[in-house]
N, C-alpha and C positions, 0 to 999 in steps of 0.2 A: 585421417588419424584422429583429430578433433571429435569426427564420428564418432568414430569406434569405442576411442575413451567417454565419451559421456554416454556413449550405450553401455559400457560395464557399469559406467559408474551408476547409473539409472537403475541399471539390473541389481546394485548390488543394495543402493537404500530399496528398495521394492522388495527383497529377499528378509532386510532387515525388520520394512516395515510390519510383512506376514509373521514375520516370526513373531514380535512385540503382539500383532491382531491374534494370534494363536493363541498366545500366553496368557491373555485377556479373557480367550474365550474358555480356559479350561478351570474347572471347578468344582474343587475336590471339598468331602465332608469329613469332619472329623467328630465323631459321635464316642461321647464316656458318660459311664455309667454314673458317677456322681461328682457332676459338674460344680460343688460346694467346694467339694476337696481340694488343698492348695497344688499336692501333686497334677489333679488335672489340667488348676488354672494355668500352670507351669507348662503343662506340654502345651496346650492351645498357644502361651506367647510363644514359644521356640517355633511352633508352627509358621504362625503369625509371621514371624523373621524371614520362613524358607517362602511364604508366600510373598512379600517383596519382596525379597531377592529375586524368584522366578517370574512377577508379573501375572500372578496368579489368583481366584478368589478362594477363600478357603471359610464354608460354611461351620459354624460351631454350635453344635446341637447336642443337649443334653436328654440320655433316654436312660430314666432308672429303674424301669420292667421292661417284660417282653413286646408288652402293646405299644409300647414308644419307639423301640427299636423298629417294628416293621412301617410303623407310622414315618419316622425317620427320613429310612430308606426309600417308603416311597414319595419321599416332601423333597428327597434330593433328585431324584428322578424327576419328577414334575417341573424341578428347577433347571434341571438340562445340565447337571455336576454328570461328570465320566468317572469317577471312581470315590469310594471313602475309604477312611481309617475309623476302626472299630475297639475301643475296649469294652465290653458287655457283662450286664447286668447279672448276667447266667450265662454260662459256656456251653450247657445241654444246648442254648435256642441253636446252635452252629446251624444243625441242616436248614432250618428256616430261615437263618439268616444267608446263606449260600443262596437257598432257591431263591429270597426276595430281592437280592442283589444281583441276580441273572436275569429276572424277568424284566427287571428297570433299565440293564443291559449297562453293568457298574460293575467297576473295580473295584477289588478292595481286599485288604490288608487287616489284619489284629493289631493291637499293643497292649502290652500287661499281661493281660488274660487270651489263654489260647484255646480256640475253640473246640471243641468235641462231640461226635458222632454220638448215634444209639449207641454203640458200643462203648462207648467212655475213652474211647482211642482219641488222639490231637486230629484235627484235619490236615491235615498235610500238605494238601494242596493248596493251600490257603498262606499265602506270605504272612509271617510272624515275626515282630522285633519285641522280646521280650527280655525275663531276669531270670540270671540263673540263681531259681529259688533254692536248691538244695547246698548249694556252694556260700550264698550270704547268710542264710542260715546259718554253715557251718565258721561263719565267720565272727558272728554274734557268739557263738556257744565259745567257740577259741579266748575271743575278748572276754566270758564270764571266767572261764576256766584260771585265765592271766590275773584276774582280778581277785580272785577267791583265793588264790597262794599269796599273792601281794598280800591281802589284809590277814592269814592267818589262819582262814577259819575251817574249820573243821566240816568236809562236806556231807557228811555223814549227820550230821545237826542243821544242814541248812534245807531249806521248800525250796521249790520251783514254782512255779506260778505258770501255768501252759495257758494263756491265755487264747483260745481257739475258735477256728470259724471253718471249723473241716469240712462244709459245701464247697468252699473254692480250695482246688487242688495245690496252688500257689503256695494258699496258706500252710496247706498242711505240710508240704515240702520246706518251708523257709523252717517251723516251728522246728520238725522233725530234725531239719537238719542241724540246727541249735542244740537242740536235747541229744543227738547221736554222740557231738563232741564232748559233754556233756557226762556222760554214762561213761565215754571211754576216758575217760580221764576217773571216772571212781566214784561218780556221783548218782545216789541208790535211785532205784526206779519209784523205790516204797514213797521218794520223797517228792518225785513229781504228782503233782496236783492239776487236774485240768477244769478250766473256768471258761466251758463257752458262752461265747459273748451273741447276742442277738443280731448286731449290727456290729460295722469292722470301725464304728466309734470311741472315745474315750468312757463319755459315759453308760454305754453297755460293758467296757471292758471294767468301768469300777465297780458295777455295780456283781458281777461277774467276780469279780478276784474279793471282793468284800466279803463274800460267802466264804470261801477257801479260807481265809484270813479270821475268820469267826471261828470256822471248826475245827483249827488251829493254831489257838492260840500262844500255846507255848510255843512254839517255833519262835526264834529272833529275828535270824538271821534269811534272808530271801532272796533269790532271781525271778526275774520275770523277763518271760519271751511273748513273743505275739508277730502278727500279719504284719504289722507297719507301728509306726513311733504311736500313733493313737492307741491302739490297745496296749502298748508297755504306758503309756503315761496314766489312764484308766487306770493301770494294777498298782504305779506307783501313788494316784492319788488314795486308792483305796489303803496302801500302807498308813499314809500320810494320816487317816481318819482316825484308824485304830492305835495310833499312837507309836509306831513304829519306828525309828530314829533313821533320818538320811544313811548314815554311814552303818544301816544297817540292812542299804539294799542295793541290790546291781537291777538296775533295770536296762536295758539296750534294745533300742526299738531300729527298724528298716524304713527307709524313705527321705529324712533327714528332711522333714517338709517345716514351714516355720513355726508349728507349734513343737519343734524339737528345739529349733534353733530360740525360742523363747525363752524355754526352759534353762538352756545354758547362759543367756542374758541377764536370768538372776541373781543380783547381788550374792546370795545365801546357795552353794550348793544343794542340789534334791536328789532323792534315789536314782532319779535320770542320767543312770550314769553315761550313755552315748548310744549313738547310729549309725547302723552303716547305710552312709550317703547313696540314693542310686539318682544318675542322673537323669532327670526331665527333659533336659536338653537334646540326649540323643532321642528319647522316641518320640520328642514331641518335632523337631527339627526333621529327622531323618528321615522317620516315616514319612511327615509329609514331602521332602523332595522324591521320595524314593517312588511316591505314588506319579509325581510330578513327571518324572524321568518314564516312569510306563507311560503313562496316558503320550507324554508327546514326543517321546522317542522310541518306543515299542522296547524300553528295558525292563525288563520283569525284574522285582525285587530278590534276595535270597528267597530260600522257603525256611530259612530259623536264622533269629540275630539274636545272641543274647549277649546280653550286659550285665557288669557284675560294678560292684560298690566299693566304698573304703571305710574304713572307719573310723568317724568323728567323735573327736570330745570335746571337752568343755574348754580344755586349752589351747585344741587346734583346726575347730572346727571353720574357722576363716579360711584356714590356708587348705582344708580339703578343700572345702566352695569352689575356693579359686581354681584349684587342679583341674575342678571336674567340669569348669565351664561355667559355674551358677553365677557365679561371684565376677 
């Protein structure tokens, strides 16, 4: 009987042990396109957490063109990683990014930005945890629309500031879906103004909405939408320049990264009037267990996760944080 018990019991740390030597050996990449940005830093630590938790290594590689991306893929490959996480530089590189992650003989998954074919179609087959762009979009245009009868103003006398980056389809869905609510509440097409920005920065976006704000000058009163908090803070600094008065702009950006939460940290309110928060937590966290869970359970992720935001102000942007996991 003695036997027998310390044969399980032998057999059972020996099971425990391969599994911790498994966990060890698996090694997953997680590649974004602009490793500066505080949203990226944010997914990388939630990652970071799922990969102690699981015992796992998780490479951090940033690729901000196409030559880095397949450079990447094959530096993970060479490394002996079973699968990556991908948000990309450009969504067209999709099929080249499929075939170089099949030749390296690698998993792998999107975040953010979802890939697409010659045809401009999503990959499909390709696991994706992203945002529902058209829905926070329409969550920002709700918030202008609340704020524009709150203060009074007359929308038929107020700009819009389309602050735009229409190569990534993301973008054009969140702005779109801002400006849809936007129109349906009565506010003129004549008065939207689009200010594409070169880069999905602040200062491409000021320099970008400064023009718009030059060739119209009599306008007072103004919104501004964009891709994320950096291009609405670009449009509100470019207010800021021309003399524009705080309580004489709604700016509302998406991402709620810490140069939003800066903004609301100032003594003095700014045109910056709020975000809708999306959390980093899930796709930086999730994805990565999710990769985790395929490579050594054979669990294939969904093939679409999307998440959606809430929206932070200056007076409660804390206790979003906290809701959403940041905080």
């Amino acid at each position: 009987m003695r036997f027998i018990k310390a044969a399980i019991l032998a057999g059972t740390v020996a099971i425990i042990a391969a599994g911790s030597a498994f966990a060890a050996d698996v090694k997953i990449g997680f590649i974004v396109k602009q490793p500066e940005e505080p949203w990226f830093q944010d997914e990388w630590k939630f990652a970071d957490v799922a990969a102690k938790e699981k015992g796992f290594t998780l490479v951090k590689i940033g690729a901000e063109d196409g030559e880095k991306v397949q450079s990447a893929i094959d530096n993970l490959g060479a490394q002996g990683a079973q699968g990556f996480i991908i948000c990309t530089p450009d969504v067209k590189l999709g099929p080249g990014i499929v075939a170089k992650a099949t030749a390296n003989e690698l998993k792998m998954m999107t975040v953010d930005d979802r890939l697409v074919g010659a045809d401009g179609k999503p990959l499909e087959d390709v696991p994706h945890m992203g945002i529902s762009a058209s829905k926070i979009g329409e969550a920002v245009g709700q918030a202008m629309v609340d704020e524009i009868k709150k203060r009074g103003w007359d929308m038929k006398t107020v700009g819009a500031i389309r602050v735009s980056y229409d190569q990534l389809p993301t973008a054009v869905d969140r702005v779109e879906g801002a400006l849809s609510v936007l129109k349906a509440a009565g506010f003129p097409q004549a008065n939207i103004f689009d200010a594409p920005q070169a880069k999905t920065d602040t200062e491409a976006a000021l320099n970008a909405a400064t023009v718009v704000l030059n060739k119209n000058a009599g306008i007072k009163h103004w919104v501004a939408v964009g891709l994320n908090d950096e291009s609405v803070l670009g449009a509100v600094r470019a207010t800021e320049s021309v003399g524009i008065p705080a309580d004489g702009v709604i700016g509302i950006g998406i991402g709620g990264a810490e140069s939003a939460i800066n903004e609301f940290k100032k003594p003095t309110p700014t045109g910056f009037f709020g975000t809708v928060i999306i959390s980093p937590k899930r796709h930086g966290y999730e994805t990565a267990l999710n990769m985790y869970e395929w490579i050594a359970n054979g669990k294939q992720p969904e093939k679409l996760t999307l998440t959606a935001g809430q929206l932070a102000l200056r007076d409660n942007y804390t206790e979003v944080r906290k809701e959403l996991g940041i905080e």
